[in-house]
N, C-alpha and C positions, 0 to 999 in steps of 0.2 A: 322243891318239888313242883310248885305251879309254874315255874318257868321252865322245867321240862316237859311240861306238859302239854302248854304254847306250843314248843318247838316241835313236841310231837305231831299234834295238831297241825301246824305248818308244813314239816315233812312228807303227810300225809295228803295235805290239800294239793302240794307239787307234786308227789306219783299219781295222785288222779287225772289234773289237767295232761301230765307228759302222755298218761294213757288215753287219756280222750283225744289227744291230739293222733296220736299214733293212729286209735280208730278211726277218726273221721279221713286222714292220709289215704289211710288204705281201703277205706268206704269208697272214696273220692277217684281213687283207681282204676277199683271196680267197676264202678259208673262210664267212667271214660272205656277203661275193655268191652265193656258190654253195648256202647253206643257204638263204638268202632268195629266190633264184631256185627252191627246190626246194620252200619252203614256196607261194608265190605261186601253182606249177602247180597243188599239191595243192588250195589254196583254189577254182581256179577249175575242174577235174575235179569239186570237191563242190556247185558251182554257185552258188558264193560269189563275193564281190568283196572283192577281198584289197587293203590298203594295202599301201602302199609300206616302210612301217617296221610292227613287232609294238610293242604300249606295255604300260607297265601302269602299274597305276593303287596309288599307296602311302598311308598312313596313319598320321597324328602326332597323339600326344594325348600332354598334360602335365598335370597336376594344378597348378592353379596353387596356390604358394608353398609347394610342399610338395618339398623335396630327395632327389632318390635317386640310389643309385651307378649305377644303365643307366645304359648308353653311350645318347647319342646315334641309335648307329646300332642297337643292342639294342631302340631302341623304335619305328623305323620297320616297322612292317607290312604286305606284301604284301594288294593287297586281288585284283585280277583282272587277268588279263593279255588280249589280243585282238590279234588281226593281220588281218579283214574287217570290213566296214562293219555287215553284220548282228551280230558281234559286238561289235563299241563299241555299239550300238543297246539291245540286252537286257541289257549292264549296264551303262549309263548311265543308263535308266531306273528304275533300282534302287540308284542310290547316292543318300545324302541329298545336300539343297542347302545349298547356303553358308549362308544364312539361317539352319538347322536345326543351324549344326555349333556346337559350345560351343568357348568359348576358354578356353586357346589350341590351338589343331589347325593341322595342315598336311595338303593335300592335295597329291601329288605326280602327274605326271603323268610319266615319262620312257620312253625309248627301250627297249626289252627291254637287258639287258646292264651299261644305264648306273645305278646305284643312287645314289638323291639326297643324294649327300653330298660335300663341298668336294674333299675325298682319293680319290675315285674316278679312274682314271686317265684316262677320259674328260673330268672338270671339271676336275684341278687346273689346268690351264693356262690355264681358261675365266674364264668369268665372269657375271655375270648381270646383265639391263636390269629395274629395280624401280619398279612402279607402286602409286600408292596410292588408295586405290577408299575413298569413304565406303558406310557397307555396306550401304545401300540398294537400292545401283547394282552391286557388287561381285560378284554372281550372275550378272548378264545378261552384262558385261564376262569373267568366266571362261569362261564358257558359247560365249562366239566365240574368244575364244583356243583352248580346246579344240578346236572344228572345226576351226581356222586347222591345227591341228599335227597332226588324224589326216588331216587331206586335203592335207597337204603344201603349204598353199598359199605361207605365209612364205618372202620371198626368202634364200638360202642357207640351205635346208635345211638338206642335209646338216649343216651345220657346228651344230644346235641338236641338246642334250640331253633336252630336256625343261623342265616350267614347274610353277610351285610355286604353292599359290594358301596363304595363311596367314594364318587369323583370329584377329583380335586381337580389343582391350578395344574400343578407339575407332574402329578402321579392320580394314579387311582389307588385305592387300598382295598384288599378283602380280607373280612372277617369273620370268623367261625364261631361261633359263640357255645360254650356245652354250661351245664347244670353245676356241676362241682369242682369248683376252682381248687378245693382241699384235697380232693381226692390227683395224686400226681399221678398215678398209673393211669389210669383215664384220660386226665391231659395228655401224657407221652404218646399214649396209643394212638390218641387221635391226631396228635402232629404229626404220628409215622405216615398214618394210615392218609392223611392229607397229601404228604408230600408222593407216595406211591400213586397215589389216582390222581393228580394233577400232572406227575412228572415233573415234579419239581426242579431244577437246574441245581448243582452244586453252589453256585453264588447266591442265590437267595435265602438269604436268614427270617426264620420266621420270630416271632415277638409274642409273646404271653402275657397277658392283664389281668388280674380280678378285676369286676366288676364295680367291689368296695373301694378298689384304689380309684377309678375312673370316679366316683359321685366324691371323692376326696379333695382330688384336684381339677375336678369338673374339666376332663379330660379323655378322649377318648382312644389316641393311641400316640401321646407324650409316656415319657416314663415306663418303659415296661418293666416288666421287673426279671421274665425269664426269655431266653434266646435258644434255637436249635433249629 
């Protein structure tokens, strides 16, 4: 009897946390709609036209073959943040083009909040759809992903993070990153919904990662595990 009793006790201490977890999620939410809803007014009071999500815009450069103790996340640098159309405009046309970037670099593109790294509590659960772009081509293809994501157009928004664009030796790669790498209807849609607003060519395979798998093999688009 006292060791049911425990257990009861224990079962009970787990539906609390799960529920307080649950409230504070969706506390956390509302917080976020209700800031967003207050940035939006202000945008259009100043006569602006306000997106739907704030972004900004991050910055990776590595020396190639040369070893340092940075983190990872020590070297990513904020470049400009924007949440209206006039301001993605004035520093878009101000950042260099792929073409111009040395390798290796990453250009990040994501959400206000969400910071491009696997451990963010937005991606860990996520995952990302990886394209490979010979680099000729790889500027114009960025260049429509970017509008796709400040005008909201890609099916299941909400559920993306943000998209990486990352110049290599021999190729460039873009990456799309969303929230829930479990949920497959989600990922499908959004690889459909990718290849429609990019115009994706028939020869190009796109490549699917969890995040989990990437801090596994401390890898970021070795091994993927799904293709389409």
């Amino acid at each position: 009897m006292e060791l049911s009793a425990e257990k009861r006790d224990a079962e009970n201490t787990n539906n609390d946390d799960n529920q307080q977890a649950a409230f504070d999620s969706a506390d956390g939410n509302s917080r976020e709609a209700e800031e967003q809803r207050e940035r939006q007014a202000r945008d259009l009071k100043a006569g602006l036209h306000p997106l739907k999500y704030k972004f900004v815009f991050w910055y990776t450069r590595r020396t190639p073959g040369v070893r340092t103790q940075t983190s990872y996340e020590d070297n990513i640098k904020k470049i400009v943040d924007f949440s209206t159309v006039e301001g993605f405009w004035v520093c878009y046309c101000y950042l260099a083009r792929p073409s111009s970037l040395p390798s290796p670099t990453d250009l990040h593109l994501f959400k206000e909040g969400i910071r491009p790294l696997w451990e963010d509590s937005a991606n860990c659960n996520g995952g990302k759809w990886i394209i490979r772009f010979k680099k000729v081509v790889s500027g114009r293809f960025w260049e429509d992903l970017v509008l796709a994501l400040v005008g909201d157009q890609l099916d299941y928004g909400e559920n993306i993070c943000g998209a990486v664009l990352s110049i290599r030796f021999n190729e460039d790669i873009v990456s799309i990153w969303n929230r829930n790498a479990s949920d497959h209807q989600a990922v499908m849609a959004l690889r459909d919904s990718i290849k429609r607003h990019l115009k994706l060519p028939h020869s190009y395979v796109m490549e699917y990662k969890p995040h989990d798998a990437s801090l596994r093999d401390n890898s970021s688009y070795r091994n993927t595990w799904l293709r389409g």
